[in-house]
KEKE-3310 file (N, C-alpha, C; in steps of 0.2 Angstrom, whole numbers, plus 5000, padded with zeros to 4 digits):
npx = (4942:4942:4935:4943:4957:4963:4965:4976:4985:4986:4993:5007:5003:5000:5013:5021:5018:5020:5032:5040:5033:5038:5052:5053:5047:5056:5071:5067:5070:5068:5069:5077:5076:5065:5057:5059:5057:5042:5040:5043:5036:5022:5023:5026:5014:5004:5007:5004:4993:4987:4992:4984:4971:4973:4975:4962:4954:4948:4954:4959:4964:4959:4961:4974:4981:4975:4982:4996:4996:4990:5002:5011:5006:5006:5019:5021:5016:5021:5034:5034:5027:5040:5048:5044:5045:5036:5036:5049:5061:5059:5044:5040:5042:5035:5024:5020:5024:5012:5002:5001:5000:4988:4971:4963:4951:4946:4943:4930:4922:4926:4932:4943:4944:4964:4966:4965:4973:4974:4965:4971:4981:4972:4965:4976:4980:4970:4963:4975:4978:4968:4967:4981:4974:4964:4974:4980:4968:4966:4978:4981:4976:4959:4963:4973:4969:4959:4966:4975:4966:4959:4972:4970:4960:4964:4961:4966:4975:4966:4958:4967:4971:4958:4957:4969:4967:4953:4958:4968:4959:4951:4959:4961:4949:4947:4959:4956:4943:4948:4954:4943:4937:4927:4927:4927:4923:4933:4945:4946:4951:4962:4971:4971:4980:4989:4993:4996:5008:5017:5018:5023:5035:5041:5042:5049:5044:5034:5021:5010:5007:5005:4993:4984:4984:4979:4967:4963:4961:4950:4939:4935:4937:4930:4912:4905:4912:4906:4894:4883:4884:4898:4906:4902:4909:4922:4923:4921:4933:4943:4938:4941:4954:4959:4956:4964:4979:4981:4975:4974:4985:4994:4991:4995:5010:5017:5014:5017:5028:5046:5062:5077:5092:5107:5118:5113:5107:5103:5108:5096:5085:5071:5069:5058:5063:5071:5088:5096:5106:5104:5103:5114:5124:5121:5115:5101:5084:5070:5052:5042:5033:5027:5017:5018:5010:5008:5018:5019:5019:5030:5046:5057:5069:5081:5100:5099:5105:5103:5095:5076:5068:5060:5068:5077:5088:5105:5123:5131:5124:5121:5134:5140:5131:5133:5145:5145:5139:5143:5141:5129:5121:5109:5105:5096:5086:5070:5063:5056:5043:5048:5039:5035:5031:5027:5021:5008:5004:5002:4990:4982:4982:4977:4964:4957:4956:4947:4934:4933:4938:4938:4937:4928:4920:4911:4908:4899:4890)
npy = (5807:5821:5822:5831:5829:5820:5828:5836:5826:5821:5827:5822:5807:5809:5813:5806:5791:5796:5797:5788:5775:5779:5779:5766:5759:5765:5759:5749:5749:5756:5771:5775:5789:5794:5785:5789:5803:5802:5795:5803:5817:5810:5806:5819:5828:5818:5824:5837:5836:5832:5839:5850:5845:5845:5857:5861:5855:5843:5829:5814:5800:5789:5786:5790:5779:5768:5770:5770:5759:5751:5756:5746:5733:5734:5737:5724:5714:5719:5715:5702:5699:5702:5692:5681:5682:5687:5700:5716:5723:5737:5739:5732:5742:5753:5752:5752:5764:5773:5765:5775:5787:5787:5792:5785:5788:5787:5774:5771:5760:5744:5746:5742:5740:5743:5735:5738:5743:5734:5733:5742:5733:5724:5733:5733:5721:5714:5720:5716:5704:5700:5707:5702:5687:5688:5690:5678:5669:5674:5671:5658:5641:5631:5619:5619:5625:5615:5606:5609:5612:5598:5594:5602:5595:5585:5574:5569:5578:5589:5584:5585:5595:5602:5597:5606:5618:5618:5618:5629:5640:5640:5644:5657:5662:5661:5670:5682:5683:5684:5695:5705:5707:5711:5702:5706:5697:5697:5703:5693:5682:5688:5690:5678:5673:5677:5671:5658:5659:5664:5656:5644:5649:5653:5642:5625:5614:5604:5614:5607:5597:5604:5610:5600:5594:5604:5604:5590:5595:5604:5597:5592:5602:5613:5616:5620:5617:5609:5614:5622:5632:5634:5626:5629:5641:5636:5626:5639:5645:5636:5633:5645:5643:5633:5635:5646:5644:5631:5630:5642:5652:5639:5637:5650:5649:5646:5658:5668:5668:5668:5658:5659:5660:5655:5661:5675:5678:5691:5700:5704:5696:5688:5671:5658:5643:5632:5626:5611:5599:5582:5566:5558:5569:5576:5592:5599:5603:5611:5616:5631:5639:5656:5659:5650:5641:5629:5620:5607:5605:5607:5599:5586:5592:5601:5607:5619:5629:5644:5657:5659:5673:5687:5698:5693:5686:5688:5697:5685:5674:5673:5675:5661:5652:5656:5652:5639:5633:5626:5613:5611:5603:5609:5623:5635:5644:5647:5661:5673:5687:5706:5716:5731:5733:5746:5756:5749:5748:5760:5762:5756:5762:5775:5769:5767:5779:5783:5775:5775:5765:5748:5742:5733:5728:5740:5742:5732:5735)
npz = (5603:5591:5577:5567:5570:5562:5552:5555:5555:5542:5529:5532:5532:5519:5513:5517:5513:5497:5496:5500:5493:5480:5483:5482:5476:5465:5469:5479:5491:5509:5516:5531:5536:5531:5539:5552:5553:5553:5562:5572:5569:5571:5586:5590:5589:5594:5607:5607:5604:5618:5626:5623:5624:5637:5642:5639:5648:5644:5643:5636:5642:5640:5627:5621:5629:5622:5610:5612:5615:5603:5594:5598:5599:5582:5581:5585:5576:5565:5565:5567:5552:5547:5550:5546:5534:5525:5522:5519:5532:5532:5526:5536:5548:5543:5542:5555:5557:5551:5558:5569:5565:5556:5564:5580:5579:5567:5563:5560:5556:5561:5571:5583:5600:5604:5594:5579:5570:5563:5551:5542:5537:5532:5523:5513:5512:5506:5495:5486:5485:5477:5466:5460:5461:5450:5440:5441:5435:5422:5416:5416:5411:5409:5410:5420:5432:5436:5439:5451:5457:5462:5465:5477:5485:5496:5506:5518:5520:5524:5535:5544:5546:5548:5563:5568:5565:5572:5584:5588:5585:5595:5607:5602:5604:5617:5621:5617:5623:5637:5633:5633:5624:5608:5593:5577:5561:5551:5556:5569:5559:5555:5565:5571:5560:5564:5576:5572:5564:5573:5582:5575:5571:5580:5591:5594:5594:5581:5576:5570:5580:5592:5588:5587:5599:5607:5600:5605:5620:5620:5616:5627:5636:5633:5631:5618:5610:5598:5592:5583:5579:5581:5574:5561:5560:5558:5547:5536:5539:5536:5524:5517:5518:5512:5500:5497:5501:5495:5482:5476:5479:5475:5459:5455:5458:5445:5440:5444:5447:5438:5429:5431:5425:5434:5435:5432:5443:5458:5468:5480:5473:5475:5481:5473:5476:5484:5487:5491:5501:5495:5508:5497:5497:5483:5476:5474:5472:5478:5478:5484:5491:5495:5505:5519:5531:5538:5551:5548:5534:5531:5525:5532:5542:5533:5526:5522:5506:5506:5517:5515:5512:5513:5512:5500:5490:5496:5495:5497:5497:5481:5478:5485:5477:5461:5463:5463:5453:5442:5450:5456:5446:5441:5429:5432:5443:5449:5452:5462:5453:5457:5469:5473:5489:5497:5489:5488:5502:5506:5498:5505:5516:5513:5508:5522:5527:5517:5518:5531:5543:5540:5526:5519:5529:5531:5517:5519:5527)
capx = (4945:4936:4938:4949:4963:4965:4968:4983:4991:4986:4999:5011:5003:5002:5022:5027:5018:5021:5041:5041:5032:5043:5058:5051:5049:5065:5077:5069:5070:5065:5076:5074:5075:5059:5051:5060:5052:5037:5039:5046:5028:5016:5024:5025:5008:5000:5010:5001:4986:4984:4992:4980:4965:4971:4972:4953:4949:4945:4959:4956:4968:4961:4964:4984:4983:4975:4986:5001:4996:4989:5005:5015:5004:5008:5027:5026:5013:5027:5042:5033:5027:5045:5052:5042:5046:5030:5039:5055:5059:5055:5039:5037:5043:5034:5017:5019:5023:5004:4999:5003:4998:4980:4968:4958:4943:4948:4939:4923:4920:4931:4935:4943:4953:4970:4970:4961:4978:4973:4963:4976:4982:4968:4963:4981:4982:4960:4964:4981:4974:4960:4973:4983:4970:4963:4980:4982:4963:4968:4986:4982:4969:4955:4966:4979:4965:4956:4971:4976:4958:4960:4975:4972:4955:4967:4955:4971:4977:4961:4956:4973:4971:4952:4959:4973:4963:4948:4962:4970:4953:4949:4964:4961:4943:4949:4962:4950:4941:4952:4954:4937:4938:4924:4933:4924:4927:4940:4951:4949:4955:4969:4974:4974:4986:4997:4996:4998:5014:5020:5019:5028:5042:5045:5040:5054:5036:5029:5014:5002:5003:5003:4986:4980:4982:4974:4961:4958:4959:4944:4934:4937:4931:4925:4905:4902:4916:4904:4888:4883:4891:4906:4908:4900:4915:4928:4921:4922:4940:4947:4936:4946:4962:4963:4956:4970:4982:4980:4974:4974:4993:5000:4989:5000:5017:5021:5013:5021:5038:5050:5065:5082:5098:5113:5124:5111:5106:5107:5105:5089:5080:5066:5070:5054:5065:5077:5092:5098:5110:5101:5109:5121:5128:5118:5110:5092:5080:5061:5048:5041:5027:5029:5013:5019:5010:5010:5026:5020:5020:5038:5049:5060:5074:5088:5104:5099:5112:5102:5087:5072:5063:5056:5074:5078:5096:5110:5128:5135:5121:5124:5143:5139:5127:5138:5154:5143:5135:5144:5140:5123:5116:5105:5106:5090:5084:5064:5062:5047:5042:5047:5032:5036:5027:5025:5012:5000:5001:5001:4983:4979:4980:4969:4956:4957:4954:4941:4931:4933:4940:4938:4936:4925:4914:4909:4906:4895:4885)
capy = (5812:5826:5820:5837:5826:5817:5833:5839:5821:5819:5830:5819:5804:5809:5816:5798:5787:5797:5798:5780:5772:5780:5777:5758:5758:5767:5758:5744:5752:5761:5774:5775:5795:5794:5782:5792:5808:5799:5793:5811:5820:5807:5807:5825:5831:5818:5824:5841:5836:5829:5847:5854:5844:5845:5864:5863:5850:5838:5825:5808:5795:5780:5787:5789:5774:5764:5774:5768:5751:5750:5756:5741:5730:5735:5733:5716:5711:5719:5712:5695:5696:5703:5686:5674:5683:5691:5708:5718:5726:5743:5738:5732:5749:5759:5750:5755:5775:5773:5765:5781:5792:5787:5794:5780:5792:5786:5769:5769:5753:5738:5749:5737:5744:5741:5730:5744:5746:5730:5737:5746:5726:5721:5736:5732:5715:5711:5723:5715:5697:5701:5708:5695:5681:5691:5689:5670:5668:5674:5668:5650:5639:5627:5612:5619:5626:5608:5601:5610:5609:5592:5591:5602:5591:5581:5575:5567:5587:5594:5583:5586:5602:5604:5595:5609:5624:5616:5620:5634:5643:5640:5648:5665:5664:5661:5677:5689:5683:5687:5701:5706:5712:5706:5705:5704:5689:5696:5704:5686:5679:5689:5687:5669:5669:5681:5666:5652:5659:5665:5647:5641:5653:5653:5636:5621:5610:5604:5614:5604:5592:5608:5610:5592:5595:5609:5601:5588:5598:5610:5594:5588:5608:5618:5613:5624:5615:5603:5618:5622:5642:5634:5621:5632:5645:5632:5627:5643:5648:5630:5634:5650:5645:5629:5640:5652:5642:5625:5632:5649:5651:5635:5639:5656:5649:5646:5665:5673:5668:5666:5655:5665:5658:5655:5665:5681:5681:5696:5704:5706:5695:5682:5663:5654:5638:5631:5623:5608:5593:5576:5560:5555:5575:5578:5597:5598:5609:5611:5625:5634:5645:5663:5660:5643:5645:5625:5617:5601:5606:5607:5591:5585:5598:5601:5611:5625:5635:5653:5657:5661:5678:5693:5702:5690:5684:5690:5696:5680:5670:5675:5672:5655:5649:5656:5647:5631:5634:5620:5607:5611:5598:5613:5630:5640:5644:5650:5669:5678:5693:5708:5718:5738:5734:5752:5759:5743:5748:5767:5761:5753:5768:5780:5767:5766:5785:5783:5768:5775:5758:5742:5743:5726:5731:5747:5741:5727:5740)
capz = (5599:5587:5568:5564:5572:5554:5543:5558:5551:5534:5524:5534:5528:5511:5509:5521:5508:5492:5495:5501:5488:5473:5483:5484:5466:5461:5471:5480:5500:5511:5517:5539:5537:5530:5545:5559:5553:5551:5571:5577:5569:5576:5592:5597:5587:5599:5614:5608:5607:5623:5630:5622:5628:5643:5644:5640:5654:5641:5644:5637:5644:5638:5618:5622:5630:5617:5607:5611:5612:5595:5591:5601:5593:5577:5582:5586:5571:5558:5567:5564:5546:5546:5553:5541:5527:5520:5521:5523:5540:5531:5525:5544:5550:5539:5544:5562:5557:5548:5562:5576:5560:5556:5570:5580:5576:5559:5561:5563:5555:5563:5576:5590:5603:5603:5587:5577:5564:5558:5545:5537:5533:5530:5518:5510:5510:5500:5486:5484:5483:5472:5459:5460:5459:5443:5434:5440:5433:5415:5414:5416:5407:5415:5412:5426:5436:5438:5440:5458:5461:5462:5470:5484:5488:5501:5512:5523:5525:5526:5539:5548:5545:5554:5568:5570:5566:5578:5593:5591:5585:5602:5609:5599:5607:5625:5620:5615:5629:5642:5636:5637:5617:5603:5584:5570:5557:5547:5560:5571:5556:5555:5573:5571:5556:5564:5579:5568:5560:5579:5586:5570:5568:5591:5597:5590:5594:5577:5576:5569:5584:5597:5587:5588:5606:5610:5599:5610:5626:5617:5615:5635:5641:5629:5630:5615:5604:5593:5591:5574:5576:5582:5568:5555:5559:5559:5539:5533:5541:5534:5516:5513:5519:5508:5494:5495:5500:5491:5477:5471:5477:5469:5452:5452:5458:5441:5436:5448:5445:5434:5431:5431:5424:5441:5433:5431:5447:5459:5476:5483:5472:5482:5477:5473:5477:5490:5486:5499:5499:5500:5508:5495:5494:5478:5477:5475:5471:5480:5476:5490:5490:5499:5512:5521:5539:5543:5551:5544:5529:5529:5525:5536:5540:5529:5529:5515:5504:5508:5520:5509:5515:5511:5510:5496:5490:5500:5490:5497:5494:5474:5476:5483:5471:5456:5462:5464:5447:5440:5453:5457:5443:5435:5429:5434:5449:5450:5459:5463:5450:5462:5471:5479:5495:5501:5487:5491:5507:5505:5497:5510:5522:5508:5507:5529:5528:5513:5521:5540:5546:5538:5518:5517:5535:5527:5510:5518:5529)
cpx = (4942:4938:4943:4956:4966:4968:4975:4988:4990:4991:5007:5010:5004:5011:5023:5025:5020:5029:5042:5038:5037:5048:5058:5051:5053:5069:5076:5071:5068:5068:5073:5075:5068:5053:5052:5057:5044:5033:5039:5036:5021:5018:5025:5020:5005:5003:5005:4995:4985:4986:4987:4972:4966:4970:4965:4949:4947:4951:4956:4963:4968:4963:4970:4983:4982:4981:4991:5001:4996:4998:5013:5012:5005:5018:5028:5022:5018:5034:5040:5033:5034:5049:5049:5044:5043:5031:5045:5055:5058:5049:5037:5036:5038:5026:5017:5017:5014:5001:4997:5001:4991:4977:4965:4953:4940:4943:4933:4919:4926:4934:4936:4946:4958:4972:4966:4965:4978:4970:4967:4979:4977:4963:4969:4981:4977:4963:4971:4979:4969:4963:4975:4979:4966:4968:4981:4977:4962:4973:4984:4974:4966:4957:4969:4973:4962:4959:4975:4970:4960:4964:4975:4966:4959:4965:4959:4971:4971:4959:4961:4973:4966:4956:4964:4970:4955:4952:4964:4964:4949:4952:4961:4956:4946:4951:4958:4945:4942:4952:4949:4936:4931:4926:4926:4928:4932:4945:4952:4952:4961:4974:4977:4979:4992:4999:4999:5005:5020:5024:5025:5036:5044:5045:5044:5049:5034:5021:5009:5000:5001:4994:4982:4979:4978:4966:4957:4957:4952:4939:4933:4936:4928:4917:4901:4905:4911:4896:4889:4887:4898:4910:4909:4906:4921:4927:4922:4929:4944:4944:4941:4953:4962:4960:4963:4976:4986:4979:4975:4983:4996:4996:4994:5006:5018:5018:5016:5028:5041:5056:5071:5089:5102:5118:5119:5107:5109:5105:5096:5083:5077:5066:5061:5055:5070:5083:5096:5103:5105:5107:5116:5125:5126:5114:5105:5089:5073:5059:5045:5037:5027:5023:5014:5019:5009:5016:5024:5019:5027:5042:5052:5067:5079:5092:5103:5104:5108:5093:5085:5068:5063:5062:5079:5085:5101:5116:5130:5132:5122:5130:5143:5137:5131:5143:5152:5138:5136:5142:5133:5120:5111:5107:5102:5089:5076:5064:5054:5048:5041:5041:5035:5030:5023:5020:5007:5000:4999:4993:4978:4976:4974:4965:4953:4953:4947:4936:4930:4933:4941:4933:4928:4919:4910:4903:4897:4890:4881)
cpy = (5815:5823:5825:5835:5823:5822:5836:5832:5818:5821:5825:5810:5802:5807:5809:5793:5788:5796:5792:5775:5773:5779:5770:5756:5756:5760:5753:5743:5758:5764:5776:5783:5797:5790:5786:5799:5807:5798:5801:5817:5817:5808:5817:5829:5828:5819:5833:5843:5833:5835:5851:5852:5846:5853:5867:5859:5845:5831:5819:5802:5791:5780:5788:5783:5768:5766:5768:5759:5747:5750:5748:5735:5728:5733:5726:5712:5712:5715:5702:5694:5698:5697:5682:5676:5685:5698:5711:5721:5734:5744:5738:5740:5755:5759:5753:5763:5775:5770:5771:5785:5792:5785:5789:5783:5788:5780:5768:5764:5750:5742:5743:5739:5738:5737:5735:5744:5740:5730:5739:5738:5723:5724:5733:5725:5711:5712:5719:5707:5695:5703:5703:5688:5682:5690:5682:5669:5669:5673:5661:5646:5633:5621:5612:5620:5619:5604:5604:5613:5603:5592:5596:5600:5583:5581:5573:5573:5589:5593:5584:5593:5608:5604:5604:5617:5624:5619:5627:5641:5645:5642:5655:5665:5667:5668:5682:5688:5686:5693:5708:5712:5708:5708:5703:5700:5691:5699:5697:5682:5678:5689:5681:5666:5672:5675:5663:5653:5663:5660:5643:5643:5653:5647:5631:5616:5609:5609:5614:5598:5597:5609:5605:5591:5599:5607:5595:5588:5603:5603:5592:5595:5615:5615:5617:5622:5613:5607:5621:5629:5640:5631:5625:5638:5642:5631:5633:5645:5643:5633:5637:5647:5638:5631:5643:5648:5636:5628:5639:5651:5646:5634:5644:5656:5650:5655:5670:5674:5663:5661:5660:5661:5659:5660:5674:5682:5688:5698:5705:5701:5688:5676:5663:5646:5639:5626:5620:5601:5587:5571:5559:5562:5579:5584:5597:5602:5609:5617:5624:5638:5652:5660:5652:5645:5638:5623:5610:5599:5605:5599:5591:5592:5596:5608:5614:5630:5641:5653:5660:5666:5682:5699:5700:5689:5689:5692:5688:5673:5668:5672:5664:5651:5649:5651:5640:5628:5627:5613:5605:5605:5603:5620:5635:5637:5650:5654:5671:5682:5697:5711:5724:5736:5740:5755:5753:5747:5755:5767:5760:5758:5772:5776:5766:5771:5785:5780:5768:5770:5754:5742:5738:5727:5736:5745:5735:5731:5746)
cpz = (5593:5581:5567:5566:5563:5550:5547:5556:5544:5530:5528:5532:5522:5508:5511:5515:5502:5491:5494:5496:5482:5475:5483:5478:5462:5462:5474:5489:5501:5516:5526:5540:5535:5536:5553:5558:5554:5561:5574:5575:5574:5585:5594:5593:5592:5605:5614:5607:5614:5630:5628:5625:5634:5647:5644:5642:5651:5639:5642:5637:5640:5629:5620:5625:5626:5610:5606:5611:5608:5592:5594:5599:5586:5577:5580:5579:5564:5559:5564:5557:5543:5546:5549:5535:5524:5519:5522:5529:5538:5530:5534:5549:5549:5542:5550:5561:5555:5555:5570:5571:5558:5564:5571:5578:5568:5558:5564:5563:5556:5567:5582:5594:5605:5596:5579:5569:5560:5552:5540:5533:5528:5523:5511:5507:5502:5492:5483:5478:5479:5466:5457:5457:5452:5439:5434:5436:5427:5413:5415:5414:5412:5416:5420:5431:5441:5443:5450:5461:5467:5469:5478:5489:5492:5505:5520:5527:5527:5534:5548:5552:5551:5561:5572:5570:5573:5585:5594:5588:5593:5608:5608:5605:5612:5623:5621:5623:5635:5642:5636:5630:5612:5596:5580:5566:5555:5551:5566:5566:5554:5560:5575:5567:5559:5571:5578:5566:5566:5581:5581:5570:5578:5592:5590:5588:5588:5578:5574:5577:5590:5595:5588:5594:5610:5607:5604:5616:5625:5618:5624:5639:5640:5627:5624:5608:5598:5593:5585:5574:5576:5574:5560:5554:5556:5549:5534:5532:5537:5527:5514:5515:5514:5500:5490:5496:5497:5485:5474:5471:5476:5463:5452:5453:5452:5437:5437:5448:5441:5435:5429:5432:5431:5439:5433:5438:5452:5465:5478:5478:5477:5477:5479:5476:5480:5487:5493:5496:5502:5504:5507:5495:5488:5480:5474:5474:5475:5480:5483:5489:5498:5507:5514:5528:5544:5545:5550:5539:5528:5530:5532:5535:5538:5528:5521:5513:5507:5512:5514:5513:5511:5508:5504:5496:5494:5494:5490:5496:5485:5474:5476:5479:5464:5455:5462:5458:5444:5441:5456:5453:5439:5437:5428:5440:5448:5456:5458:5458:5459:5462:5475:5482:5497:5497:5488:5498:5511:5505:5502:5516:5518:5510:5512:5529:5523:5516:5529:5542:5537:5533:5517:5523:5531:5520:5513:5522:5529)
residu = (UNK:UNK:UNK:UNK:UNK:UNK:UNK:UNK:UNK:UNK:UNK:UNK:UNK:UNK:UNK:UNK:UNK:UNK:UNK:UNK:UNK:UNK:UNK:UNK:UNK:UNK:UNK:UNK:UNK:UNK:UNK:UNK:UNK:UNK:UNK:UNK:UNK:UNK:UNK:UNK:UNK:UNK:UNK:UNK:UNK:UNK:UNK:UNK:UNK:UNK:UNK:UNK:UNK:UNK:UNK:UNK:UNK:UNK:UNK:UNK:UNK:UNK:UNK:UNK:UNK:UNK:UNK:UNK:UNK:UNK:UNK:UNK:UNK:UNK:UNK:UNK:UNK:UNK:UNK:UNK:UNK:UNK:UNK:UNK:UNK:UNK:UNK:UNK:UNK:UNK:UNK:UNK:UNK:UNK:UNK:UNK:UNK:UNK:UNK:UNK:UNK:UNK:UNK:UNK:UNK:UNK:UNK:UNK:UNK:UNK:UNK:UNK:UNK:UNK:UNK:UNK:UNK:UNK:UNK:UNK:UNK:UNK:UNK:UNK:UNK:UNK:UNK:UNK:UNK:UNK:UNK:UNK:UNK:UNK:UNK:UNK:UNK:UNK:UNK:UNK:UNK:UNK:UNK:UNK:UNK:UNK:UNK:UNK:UNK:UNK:UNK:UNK:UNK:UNK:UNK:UNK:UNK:UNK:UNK:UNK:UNK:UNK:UNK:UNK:UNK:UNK:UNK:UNK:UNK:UNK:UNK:UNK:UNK:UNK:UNK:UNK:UNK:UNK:UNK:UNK:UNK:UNK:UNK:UNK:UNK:UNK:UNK:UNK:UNK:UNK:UNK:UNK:UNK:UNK:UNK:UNK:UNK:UNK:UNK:UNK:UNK:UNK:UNK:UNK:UNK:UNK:UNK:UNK:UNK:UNK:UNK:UNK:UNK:UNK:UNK:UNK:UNK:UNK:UNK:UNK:UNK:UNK:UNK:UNK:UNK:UNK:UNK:UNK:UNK:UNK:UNK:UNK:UNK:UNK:UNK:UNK:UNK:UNK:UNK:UNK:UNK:UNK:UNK:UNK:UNK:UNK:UNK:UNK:UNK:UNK:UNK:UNK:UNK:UNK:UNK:UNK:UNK:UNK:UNK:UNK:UNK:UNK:UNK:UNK:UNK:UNK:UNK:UNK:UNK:UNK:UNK:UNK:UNK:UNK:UNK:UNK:UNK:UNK:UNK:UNK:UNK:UNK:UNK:UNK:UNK:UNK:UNK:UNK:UNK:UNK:UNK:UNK:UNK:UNK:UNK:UNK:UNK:UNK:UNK:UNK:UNK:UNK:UNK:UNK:UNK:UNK:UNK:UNK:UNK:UNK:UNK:UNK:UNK:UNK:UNK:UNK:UNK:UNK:UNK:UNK:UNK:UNK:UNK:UNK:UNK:UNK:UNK:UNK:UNK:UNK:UNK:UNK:UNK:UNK:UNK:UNK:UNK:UNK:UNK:UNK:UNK:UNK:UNK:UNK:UNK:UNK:UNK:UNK:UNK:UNK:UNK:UNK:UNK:UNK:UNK:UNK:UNK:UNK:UNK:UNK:UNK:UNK:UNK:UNK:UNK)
# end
């Protein structure tokens, strides 16, 4: 499709991310007359380009086909990070309309068909993380630092950990394999979180032990498993994740969020912490960190006063806690500082269009 395709969707871009972003700000949502406009442009601008190509013989199928793929893709990528809590179902929403709205011409670096609108995450998500990690790095001193150094040099987890990424890294491949696609590192990275937090959040299965399994059916007929490429991937993918999630985010649990009297809570905001009854009846507290993508991470299951996600407290969630203020045993409850999703992710789409794909590809060649 000719590049001139982008500036027939950009003003549509602009107005969808500028309205949405400020009403994300203001008020904290994102209003579905804003996404269904959003869906109603992309959808019959490309129904008129593809009348148009075709009135000048120059029809290309497989671009509307990966089209809409991409866009079915995207569905089910927002519907997930919707279901674990890493974002609201606007936030999800909204990413799709940007996924049917920036042209695949658009990515000329990390161009992958069908998975293509990963980029726009991937643009959103770097910068985000990079900020972020900048404020925890000046908000906390090198005692605290050391100190979840240290602790998250858990050589039990780690080892646990290889074993479970050893397997289903072997999976993604097979995937990709099959389906006859080659990813580049940072989009199979992102592929495999969005596995990992599929298998967790659908399958009732522990899934460190569905890992530990596939682990040792990779050893028994994958003849490539224990080759320095395969191994040296495996060390890099386990480096960063016990990076970021060992250590960078529980350095900034305590920076990121505050503690917030039971009585002044209020609708929408995101517990940092769970409240649960042990044994004897007594309520309880335990912290929680926003990106939790093992299930063996998690204790044993317990019957919690309010699910903890992205859509944060509930009215009833509030009233409960209120009227149980007295008998909880403490009087704060640790929330997330909020974050309007839709300008990160607005950026995210400019710097797709500035960067022709994948911000960090580009940059690197």
């Amino acid at each position: 499709m000719a590049d001139y395709t982008l500036y027939l969707f950009l003003p549509m871009i602009l107005f969808i991310g500028i309205v949405t972003s400020y009403e994300d700000i203001k008020t904290g949502k994102i209003r579905n007359k804003w996404i269904l406009a959003g869906l109603i442009y992309a959808i019959f601008m490309n129904i008129g380009l593809f009348v148009y190509h075709s009135a000048l013989g120059d029809v290309r199928i497989a671009y509307f086909i990966e089209l809409l793929i991409t866009g079915g893709f995207s569905l089910v990528v927002g519907f997930v990070l919707w279901n674990v809590g890493l974002w609201t179902a606007g936030d999800a929403k909204l990413y799709l309309v940007y996924s049917l709205l920036v042209p695949l011409s658009t990515y000329v670096y990390g161009h992958i068909p069908y998975f293509s609108s990963t980029n726009i995450l991937i643009n959103t998500f770097v910068p985000l993380f990079v900020y972020f990690t900048f404020l925890i790095a000046v908000r906390t001193n090198m005692k605290e630092k050391l100190h979840y150094f240290l602790k998250s040099l858990d050589f039990k987890q780690i080892g646990t950990l290889g074993l479970f990424f050893f397997g289903f890294m072997w999976v993604s491949k097979l995937l990709f394999q099959w389906i006859g696609i080659n990813m580049d590192f940072f989009t199979s990275v992102f592929i495999f979180f969005i596995l990992i937090v599929s298998v967790e959040k659908f399958l009732s299965i522990g899934t460190i032990y569905i890992g530990i399994g596939l682990a040792v059916l990779r050893i028994i007929f994958d003849k490539n498993a224990l080759s320095a490429s395969s191994l040296q991937l495996l060390l890099i993918t386990l480096g960063l994740f016990i990076i970021v999630r060992f250590f960078i985010l529980s350095l900034g649990y305590a920076v990121l969020t505050r503690q917030t009297d039971i009585g002044l809570l209020k609708p929408g905001m995101v517990p940092a912490e769970r409240v649960y009854r042990d044994s004897k009846g007594n309520f309880k507290k335990e912290s929680m960190l926003q990106f939790t993508l093992m299930g063996y991470m998690k204790k044993k299951k317990k019957r919690y006063l309010f699910e903890a996600d992205a859509k944060g407290l509930s009215v009833a969630d509030v009233n409960r806690l209120k009227k149980l203020e007295k008998s909880l045993g403490f009087e704060h409850l640790r929330v997330h500082q909020t974050v309007s999703f839709a300008p990160y992710l607005f950026g995210g789409v400019l710097l797709t269009i500035m960067f022709h794909g994948n911000m960090i590809i580009s940059l690197l060649t």
